[in-house]
PDBQT receptor file of N, H, CA, C and O in Angstrom, charges set to zero:
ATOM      1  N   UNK A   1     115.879  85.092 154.406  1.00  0.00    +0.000 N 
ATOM      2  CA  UNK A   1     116.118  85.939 153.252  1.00  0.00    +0.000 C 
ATOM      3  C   UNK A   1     114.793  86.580 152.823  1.00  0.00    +0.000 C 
ATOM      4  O   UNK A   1     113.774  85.908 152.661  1.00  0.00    +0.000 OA
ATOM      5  N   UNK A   2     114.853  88.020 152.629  1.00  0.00    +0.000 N 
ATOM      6  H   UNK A   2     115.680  88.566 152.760  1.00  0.00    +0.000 HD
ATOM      7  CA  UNK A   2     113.249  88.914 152.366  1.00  0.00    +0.000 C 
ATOM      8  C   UNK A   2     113.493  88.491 150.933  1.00  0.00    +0.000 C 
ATOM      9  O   UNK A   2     114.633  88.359 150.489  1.00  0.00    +0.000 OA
ATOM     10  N   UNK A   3     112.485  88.299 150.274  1.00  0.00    +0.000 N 
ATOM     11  H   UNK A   3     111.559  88.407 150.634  1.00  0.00    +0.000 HD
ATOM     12  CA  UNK A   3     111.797  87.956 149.132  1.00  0.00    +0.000 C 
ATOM     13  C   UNK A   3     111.566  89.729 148.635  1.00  0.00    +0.000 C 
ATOM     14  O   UNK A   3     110.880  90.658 149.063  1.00  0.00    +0.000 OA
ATOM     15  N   UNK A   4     112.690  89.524 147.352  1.00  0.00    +0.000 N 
ATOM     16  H   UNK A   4     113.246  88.769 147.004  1.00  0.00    +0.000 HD
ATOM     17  CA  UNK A   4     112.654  91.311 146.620  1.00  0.00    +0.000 C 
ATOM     18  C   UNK A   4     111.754  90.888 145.344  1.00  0.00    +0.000 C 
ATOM     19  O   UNK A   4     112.113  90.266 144.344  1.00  0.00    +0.000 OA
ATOM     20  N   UNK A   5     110.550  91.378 145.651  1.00  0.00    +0.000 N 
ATOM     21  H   UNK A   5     110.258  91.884 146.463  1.00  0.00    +0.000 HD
ATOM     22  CA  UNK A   5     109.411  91.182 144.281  1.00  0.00    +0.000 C 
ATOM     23  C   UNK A   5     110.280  91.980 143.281  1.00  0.00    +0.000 C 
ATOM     24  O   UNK A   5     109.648  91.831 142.235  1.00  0.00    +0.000 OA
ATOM     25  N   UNK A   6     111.233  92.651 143.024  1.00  0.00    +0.000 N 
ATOM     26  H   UNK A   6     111.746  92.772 143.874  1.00  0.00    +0.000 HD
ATOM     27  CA  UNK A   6     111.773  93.754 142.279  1.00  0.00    +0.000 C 
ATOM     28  C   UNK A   6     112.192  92.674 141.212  1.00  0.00    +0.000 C 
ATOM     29  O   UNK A   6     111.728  92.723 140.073  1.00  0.00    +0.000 OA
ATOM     30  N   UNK A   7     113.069  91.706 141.601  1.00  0.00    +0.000 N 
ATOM     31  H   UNK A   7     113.446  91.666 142.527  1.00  0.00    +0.000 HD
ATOM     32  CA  UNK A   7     114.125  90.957 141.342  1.00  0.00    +0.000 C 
ATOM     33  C   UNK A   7     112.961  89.435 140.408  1.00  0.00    +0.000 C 
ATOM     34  O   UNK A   7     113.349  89.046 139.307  1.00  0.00    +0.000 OA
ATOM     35  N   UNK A   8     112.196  89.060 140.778  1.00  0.00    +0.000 N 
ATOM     36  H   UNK A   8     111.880  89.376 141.673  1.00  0.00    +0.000 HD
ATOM     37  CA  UNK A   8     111.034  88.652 140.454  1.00  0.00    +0.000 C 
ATOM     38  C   UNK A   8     110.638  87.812 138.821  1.00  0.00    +0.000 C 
ATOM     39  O   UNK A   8     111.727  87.577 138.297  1.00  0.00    +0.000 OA
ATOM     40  N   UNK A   9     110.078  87.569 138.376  1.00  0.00    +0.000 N 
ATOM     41  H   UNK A   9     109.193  87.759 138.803  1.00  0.00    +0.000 HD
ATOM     42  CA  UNK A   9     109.756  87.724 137.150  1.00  0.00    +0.000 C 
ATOM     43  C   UNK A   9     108.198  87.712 137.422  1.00  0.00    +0.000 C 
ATOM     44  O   UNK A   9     107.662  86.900 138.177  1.00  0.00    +0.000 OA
ATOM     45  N   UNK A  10     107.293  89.060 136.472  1.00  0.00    +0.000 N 
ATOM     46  H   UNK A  10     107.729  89.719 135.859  1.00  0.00    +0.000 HD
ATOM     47  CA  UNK A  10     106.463  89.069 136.497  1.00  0.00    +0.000 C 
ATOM     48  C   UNK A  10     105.648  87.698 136.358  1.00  0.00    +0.000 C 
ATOM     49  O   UNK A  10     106.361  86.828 135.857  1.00  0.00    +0.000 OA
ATOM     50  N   UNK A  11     104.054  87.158 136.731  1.00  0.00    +0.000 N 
ATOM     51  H   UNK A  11     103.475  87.864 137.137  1.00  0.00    +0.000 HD
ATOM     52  CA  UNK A  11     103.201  86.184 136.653  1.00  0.00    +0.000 C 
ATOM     53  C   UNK A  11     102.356  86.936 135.554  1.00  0.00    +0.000 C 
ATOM     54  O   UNK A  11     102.357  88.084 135.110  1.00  0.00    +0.000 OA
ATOM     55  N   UNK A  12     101.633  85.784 135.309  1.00  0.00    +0.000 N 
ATOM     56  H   UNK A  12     101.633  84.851 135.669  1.00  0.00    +0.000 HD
ATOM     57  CA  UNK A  12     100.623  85.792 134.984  1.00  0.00    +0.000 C 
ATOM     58  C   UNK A  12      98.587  86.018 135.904  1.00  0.00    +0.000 C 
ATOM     59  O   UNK A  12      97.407  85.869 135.586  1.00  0.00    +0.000 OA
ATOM     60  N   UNK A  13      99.435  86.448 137.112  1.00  0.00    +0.000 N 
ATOM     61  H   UNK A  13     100.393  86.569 137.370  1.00  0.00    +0.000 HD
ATOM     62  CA  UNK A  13      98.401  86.656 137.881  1.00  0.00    +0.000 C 
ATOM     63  C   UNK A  13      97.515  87.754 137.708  1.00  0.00    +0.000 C 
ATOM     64  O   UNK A  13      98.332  88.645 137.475  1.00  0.00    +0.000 OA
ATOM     65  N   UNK A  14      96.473  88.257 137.667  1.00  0.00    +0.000 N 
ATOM     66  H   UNK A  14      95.810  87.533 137.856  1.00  0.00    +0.000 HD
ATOM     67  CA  UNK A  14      95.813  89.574 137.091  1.00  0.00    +0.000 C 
ATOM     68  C   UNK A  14      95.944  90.550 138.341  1.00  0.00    +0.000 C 
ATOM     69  O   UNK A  14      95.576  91.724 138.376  1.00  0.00    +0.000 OA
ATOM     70  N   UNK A  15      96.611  89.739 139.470  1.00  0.00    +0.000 N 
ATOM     71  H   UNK A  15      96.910  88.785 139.441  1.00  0.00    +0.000 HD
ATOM     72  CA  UNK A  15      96.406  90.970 140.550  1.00  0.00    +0.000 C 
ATOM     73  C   UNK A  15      97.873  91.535 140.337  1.00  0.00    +0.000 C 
ATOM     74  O   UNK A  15      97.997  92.732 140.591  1.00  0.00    +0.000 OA
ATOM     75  N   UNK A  16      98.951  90.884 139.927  1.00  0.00    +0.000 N 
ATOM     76  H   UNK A  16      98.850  89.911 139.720  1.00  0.00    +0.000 HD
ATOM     77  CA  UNK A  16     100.310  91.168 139.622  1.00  0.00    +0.000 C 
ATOM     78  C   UNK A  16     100.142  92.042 138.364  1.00  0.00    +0.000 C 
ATOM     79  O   UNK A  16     100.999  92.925 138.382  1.00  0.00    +0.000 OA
ATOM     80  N   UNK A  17      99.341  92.117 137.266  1.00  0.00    +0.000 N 
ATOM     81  H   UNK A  17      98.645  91.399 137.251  1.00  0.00    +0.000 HD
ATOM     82  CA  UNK A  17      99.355  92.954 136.567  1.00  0.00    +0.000 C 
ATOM     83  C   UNK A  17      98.780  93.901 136.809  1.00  0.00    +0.000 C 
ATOM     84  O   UNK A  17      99.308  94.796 136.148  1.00  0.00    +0.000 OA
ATOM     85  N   UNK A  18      97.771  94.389 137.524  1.00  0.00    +0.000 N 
ATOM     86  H   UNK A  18      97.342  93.662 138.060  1.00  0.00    +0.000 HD
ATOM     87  CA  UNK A  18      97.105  94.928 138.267  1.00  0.00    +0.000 C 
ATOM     88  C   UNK A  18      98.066  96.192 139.074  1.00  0.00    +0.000 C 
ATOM     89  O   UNK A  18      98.124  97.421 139.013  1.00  0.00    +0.000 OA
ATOM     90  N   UNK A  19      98.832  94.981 139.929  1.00  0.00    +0.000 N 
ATOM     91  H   UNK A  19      98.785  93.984 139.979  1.00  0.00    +0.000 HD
ATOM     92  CA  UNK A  19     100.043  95.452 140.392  1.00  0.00    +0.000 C 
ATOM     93  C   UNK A  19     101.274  96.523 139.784  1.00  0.00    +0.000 C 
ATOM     94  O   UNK A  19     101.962  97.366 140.360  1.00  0.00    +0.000 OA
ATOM     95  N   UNK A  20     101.225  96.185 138.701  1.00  0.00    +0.000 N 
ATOM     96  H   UNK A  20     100.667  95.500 138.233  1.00  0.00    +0.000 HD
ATOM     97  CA  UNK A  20     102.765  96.549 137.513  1.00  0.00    +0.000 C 
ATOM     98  C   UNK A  20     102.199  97.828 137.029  1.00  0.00    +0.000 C 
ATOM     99  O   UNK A  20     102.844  98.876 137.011  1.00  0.00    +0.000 OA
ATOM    100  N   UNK A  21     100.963  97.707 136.633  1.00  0.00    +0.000 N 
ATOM    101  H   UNK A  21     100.439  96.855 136.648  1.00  0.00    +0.000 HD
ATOM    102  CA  UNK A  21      99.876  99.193 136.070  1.00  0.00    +0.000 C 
ATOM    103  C   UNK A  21     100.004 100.084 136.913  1.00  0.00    +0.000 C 
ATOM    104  O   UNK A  21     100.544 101.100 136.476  1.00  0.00    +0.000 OA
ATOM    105  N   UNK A  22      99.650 100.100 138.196  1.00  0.00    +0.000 N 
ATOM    106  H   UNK A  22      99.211  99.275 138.551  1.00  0.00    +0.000 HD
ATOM    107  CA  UNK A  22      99.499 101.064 139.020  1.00  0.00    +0.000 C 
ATOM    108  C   UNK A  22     100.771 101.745 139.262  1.00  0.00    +0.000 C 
ATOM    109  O   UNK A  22     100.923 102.965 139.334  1.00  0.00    +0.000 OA
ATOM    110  N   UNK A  23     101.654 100.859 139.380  1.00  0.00    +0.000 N 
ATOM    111  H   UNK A  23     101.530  99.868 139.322  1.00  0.00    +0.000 HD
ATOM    112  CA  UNK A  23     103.003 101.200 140.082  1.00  0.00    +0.000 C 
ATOM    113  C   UNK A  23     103.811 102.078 139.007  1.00  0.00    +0.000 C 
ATOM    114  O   UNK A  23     104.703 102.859 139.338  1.00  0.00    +0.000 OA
ATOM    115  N   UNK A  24     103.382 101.853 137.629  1.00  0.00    +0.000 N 
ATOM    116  H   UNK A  24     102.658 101.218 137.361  1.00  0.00    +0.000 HD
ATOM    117  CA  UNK A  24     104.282 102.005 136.559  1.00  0.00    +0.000 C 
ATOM    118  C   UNK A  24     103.191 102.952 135.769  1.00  0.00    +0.000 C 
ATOM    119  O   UNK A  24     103.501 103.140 134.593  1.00  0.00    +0.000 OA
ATOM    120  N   UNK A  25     101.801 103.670 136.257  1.00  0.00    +0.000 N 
ATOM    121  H   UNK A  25     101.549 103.517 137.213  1.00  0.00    +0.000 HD
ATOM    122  CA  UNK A  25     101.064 104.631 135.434  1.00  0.00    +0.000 C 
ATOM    123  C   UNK A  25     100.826 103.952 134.175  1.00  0.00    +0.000 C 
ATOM    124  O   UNK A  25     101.467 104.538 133.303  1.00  0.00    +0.000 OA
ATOM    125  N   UNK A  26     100.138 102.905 133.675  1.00  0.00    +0.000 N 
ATOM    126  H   UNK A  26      99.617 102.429 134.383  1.00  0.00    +0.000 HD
ATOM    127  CA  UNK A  26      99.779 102.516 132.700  1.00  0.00    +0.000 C 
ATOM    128  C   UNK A  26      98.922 101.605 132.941  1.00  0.00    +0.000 C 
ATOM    129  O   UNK A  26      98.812 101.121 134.068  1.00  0.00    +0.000 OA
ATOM    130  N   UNK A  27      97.834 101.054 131.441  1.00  0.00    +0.000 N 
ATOM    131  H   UNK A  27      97.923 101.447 130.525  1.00  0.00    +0.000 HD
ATOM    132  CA  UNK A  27      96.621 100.243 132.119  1.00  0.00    +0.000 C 
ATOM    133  C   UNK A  27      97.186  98.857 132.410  1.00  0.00    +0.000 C 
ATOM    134  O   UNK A  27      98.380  98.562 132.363  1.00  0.00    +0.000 OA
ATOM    135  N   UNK A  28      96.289  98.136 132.683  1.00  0.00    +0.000 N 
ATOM    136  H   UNK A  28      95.319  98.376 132.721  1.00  0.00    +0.000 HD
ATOM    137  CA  UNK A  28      97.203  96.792 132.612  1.00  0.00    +0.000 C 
ATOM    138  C   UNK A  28      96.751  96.338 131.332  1.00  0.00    +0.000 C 
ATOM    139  O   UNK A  28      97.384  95.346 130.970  1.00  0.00    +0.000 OA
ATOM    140  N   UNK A  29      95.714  96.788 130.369  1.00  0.00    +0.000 N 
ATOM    141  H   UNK A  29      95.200  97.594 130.663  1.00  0.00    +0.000 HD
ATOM    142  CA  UNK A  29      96.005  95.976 128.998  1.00  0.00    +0.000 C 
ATOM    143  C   UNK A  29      97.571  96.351 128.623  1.00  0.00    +0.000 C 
ATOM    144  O   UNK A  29      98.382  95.539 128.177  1.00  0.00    +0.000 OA
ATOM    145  N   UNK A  30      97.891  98.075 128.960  1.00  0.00    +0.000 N 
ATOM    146  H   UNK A  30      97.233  98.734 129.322  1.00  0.00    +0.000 HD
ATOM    147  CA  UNK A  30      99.376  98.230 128.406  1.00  0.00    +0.000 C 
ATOM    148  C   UNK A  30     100.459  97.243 128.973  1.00  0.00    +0.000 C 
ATOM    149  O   UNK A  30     101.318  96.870 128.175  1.00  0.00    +0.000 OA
ATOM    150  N   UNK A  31     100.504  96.854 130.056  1.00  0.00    +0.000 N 
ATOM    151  H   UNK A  31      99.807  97.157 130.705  1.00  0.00    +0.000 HD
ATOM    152  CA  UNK A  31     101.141  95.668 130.865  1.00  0.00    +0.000 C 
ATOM    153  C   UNK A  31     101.082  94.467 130.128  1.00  0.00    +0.000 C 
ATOM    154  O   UNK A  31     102.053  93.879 129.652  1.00  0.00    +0.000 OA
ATOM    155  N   UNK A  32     100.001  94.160 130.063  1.00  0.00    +0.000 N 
ATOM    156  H   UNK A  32      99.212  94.638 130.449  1.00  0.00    +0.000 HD
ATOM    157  CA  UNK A  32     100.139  92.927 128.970  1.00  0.00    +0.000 C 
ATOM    158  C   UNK A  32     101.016  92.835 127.686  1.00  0.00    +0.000 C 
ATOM    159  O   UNK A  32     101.850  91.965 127.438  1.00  0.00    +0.000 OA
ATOM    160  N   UNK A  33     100.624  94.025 126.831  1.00  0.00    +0.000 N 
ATOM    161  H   UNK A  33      99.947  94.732 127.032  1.00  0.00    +0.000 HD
ATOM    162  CA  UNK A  33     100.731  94.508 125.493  1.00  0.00    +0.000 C 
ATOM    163  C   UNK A  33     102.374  94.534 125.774  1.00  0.00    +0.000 C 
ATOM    164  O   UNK A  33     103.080  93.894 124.994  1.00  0.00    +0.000 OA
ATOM    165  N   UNK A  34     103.111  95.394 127.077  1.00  0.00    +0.000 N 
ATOM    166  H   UNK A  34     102.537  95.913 127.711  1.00  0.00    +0.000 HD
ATOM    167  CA  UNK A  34     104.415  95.447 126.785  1.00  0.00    +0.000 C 
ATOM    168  C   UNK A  34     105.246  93.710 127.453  1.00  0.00    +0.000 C 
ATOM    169  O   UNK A  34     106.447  93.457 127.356  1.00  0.00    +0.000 OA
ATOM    170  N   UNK A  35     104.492  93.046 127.901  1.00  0.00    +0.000 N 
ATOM    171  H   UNK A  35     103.516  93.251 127.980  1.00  0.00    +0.000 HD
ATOM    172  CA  UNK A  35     104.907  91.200 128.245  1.00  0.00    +0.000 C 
ATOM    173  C   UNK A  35     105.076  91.143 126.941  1.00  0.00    +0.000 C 
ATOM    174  O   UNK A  35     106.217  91.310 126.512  1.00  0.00    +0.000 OA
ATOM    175  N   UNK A  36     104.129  90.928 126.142  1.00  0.00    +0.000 N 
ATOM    176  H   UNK A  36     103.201  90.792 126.491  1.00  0.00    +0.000 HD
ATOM    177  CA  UNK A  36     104.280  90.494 124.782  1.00  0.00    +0.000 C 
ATOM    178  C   UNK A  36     105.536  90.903 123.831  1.00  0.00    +0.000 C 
ATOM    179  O   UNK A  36     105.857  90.278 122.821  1.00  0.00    +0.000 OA
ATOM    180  N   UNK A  37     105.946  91.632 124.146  1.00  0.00    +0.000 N 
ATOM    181  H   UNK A  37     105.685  92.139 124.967  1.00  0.00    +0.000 HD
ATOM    182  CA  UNK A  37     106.729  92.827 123.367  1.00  0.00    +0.000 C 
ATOM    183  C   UNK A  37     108.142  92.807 124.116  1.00  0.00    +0.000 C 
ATOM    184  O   UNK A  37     109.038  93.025 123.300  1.00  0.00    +0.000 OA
ATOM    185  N   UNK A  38     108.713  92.574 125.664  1.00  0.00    +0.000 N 
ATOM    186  H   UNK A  38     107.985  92.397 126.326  1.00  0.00    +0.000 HD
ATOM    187  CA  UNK A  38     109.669  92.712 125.941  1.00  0.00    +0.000 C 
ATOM    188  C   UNK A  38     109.604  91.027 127.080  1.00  0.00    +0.000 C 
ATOM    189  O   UNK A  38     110.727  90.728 127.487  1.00  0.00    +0.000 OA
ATOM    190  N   UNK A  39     108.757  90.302 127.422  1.00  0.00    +0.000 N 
ATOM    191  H   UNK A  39     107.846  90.546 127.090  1.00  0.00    +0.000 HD
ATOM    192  CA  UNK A  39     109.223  89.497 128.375  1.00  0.00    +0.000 C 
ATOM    193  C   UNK A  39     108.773  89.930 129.751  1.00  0.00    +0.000 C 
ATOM    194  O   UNK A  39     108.573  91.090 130.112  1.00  0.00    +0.000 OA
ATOM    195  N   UNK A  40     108.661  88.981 130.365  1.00  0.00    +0.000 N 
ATOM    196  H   UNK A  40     108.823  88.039 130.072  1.00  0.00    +0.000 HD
ATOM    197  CA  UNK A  40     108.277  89.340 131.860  1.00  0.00    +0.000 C 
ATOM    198  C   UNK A  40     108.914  89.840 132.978  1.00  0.00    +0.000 C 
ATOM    199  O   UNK A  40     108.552  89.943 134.150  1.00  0.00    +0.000 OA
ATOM    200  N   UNK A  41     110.592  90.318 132.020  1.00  0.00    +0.000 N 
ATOM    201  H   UNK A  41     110.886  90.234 131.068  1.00  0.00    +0.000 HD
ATOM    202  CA  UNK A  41     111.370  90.495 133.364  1.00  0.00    +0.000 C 
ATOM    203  C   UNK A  41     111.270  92.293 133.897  1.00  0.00    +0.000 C 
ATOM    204  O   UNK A  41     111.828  93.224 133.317  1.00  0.00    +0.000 OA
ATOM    205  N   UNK A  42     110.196  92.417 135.431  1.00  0.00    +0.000 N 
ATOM    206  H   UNK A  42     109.743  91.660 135.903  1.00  0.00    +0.000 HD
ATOM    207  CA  UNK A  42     109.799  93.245 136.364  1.00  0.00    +0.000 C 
ATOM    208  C   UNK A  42     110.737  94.810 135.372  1.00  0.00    +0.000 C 
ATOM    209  O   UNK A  42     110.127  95.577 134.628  1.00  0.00    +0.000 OA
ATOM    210  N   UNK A  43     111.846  94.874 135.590  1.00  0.00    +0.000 N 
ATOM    211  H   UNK A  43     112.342  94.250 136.195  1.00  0.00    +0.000 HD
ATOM    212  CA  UNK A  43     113.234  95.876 135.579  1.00  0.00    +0.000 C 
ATOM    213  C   UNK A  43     112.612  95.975 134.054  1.00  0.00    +0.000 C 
ATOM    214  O   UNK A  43     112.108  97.032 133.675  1.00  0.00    +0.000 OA
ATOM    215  N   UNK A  44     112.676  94.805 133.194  1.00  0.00    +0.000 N 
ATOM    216  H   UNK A  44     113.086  93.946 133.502  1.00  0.00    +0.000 HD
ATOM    217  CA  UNK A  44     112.623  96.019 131.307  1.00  0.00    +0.000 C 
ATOM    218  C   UNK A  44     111.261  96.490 131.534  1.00  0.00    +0.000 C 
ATOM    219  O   UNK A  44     110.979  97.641 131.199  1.00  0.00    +0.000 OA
ATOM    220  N   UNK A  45     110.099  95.484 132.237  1.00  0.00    +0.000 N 
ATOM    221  H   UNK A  45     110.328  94.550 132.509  1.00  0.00    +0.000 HD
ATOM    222  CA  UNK A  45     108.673  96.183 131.995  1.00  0.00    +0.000 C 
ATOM    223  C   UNK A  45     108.633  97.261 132.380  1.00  0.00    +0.000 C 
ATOM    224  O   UNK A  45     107.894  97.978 131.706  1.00  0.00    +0.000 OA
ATOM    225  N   UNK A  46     109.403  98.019 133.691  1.00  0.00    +0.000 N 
ATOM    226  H   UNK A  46     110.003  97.437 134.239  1.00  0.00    +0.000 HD
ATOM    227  CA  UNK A  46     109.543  99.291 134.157  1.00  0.00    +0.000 C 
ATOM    228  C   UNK A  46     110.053  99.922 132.971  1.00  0.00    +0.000 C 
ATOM    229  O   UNK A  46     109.155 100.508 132.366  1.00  0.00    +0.000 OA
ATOM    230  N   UNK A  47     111.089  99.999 132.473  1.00  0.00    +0.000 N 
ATOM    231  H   UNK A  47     111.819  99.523 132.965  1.00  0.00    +0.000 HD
ATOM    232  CA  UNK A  47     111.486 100.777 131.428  1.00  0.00    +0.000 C 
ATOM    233  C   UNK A  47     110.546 100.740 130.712  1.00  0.00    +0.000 C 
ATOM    234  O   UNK A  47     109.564 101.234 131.266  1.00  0.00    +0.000 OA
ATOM    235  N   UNK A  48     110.347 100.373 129.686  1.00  0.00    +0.000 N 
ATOM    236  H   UNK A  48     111.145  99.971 129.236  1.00  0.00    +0.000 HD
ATOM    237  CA  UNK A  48     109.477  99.938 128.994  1.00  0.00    +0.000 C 
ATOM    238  C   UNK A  48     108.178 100.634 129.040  1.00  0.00    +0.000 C 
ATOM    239  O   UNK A  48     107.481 100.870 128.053  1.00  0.00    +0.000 OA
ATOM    240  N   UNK A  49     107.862 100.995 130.466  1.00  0.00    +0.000 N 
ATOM    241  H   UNK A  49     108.428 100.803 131.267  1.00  0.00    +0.000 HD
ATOM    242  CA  UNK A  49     106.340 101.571 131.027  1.00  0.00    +0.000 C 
ATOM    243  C   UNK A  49     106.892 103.132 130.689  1.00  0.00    +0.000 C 
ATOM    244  O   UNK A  49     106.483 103.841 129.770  1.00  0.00    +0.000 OA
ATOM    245  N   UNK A  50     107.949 103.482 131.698  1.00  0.00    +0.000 N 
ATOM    246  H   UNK A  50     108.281 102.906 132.445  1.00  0.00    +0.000 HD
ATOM    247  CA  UNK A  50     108.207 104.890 131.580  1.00  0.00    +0.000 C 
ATOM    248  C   UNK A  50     108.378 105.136 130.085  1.00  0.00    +0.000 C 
ATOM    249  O   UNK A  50     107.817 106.204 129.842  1.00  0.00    +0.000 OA
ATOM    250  N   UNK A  51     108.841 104.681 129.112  1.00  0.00    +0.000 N 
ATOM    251  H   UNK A  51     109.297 103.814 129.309  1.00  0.00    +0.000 HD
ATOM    252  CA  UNK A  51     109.258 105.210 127.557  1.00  0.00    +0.000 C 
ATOM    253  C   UNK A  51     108.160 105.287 127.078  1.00  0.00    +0.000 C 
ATOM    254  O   UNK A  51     107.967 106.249 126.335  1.00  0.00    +0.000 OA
ATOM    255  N   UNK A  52     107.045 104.331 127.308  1.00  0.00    +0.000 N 
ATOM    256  H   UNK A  52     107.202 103.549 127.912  1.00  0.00    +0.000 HD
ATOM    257  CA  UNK A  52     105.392 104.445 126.875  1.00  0.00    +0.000 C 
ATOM    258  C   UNK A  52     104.602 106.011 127.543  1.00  0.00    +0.000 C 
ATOM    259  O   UNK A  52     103.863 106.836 127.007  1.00  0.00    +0.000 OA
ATOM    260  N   UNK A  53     105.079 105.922 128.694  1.00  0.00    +0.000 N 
ATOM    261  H   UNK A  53     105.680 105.251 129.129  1.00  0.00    +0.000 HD
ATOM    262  CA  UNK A  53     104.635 107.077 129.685  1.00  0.00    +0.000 C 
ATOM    263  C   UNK A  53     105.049 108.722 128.608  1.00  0.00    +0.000 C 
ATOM    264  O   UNK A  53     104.345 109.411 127.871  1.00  0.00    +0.000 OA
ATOM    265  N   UNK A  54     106.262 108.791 128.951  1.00  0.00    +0.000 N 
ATOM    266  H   UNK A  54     106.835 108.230 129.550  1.00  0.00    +0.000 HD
ATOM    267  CA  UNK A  54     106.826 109.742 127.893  1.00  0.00    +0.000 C 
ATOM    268  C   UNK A  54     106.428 109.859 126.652  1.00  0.00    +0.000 C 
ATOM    269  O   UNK A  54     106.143 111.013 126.330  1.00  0.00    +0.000 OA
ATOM    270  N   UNK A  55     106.280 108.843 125.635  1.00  0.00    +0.000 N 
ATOM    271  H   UNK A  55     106.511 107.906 125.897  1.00  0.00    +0.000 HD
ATOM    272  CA  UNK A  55     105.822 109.054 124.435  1.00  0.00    +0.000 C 
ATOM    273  C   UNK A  55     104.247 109.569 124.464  1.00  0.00    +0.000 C 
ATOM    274  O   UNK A  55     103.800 110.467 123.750  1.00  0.00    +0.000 OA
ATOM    275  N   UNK A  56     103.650 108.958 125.248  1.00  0.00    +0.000 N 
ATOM    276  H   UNK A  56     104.013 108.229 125.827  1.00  0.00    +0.000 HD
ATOM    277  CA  UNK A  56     102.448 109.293 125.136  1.00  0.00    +0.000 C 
ATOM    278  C   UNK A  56     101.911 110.636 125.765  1.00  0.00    +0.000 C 
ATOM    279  O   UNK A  56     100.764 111.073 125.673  1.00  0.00    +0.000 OA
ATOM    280  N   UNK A  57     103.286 111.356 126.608  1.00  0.00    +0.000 N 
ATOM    281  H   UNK A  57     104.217 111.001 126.683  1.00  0.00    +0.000 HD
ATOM    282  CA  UNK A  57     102.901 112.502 126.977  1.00  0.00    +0.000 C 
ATOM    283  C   UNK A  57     103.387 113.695 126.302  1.00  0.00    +0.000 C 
ATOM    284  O   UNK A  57     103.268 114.872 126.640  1.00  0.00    +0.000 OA
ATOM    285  N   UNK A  58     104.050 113.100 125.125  1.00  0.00    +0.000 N 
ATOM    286  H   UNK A  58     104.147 112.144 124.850  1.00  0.00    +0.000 HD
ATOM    287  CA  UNK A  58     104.396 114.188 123.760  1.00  0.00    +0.000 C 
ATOM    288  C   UNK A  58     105.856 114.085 123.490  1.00  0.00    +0.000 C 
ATOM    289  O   UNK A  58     106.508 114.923 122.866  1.00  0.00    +0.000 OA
ATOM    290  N   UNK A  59     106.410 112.751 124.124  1.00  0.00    +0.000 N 
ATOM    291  H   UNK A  59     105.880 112.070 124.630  1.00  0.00    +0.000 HD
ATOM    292  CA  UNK A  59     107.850 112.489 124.234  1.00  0.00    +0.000 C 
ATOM    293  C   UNK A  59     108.962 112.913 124.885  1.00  0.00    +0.000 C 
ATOM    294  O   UNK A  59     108.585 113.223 126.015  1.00  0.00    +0.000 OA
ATOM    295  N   UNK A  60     110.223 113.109 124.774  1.00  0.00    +0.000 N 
ATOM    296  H   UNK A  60     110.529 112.857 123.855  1.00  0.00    +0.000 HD
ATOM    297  CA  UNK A  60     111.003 113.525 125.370  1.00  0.00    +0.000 C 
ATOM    298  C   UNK A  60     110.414 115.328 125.137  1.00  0.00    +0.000 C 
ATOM    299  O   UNK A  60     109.683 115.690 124.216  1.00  0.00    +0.000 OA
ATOM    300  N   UNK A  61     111.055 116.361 126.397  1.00  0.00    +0.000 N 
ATOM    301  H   UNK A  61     111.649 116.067 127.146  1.00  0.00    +0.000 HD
ATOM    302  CA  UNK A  61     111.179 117.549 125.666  1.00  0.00    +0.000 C 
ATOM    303  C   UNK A  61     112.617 118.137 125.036  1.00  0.00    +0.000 C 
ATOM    304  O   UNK A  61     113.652 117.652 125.493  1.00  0.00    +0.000 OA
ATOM    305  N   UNK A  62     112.690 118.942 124.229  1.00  0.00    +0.000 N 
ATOM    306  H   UNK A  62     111.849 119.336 123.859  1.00  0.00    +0.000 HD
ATOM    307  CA  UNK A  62     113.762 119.542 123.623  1.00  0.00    +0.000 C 
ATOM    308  C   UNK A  62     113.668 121.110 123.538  1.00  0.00    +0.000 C 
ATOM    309  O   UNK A  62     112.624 121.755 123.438  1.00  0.00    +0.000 OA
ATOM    310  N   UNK A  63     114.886 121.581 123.593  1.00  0.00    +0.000 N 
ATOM    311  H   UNK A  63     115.734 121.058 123.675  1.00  0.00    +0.000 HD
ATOM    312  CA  UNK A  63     114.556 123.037 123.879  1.00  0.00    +0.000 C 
ATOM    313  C   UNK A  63     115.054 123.492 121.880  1.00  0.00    +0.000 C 
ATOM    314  O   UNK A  63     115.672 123.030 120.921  1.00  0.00    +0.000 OA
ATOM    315  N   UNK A  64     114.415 124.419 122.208  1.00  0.00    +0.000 N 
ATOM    316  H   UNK A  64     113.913 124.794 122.987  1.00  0.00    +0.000 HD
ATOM    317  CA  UNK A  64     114.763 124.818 120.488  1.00  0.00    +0.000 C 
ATOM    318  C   UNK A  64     115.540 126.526 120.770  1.00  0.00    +0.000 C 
ATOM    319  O   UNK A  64     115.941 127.188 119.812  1.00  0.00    +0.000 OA
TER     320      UNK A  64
């Protein structure tokens, strides 16, 4: 059986956060900051990354 890191629950390893930053465009203090805030499970930290991603790039857009 292949081992799906997807499926996973994030560690506490710094190369796994390391890991989650890169993959997900955010630092890994933000990685940390969103553990704290949602839990270690891989799937919400992704969400979680992209909604940070978006907000911080001026949010959703809307047409007026």
């Amino acid at each position: 059986m292949v081992d799906d890191k997807s499926k996973r629950m994030l560690s506490d390893d710094e190369d796994e956060i390391e890991d989650m930053a890169r993959q997900s465009d955010v630092t890994a203090e933000q990685v940390r900051e969103l553990i704290k805030a949602t839990g270690r499970d891989r799937a919400a930290l992704l969400s979680a990354a992209k909604q940070l991603r978006a907000l911080s790039n001026g949010g959703p857009r809307t047409k007026k």
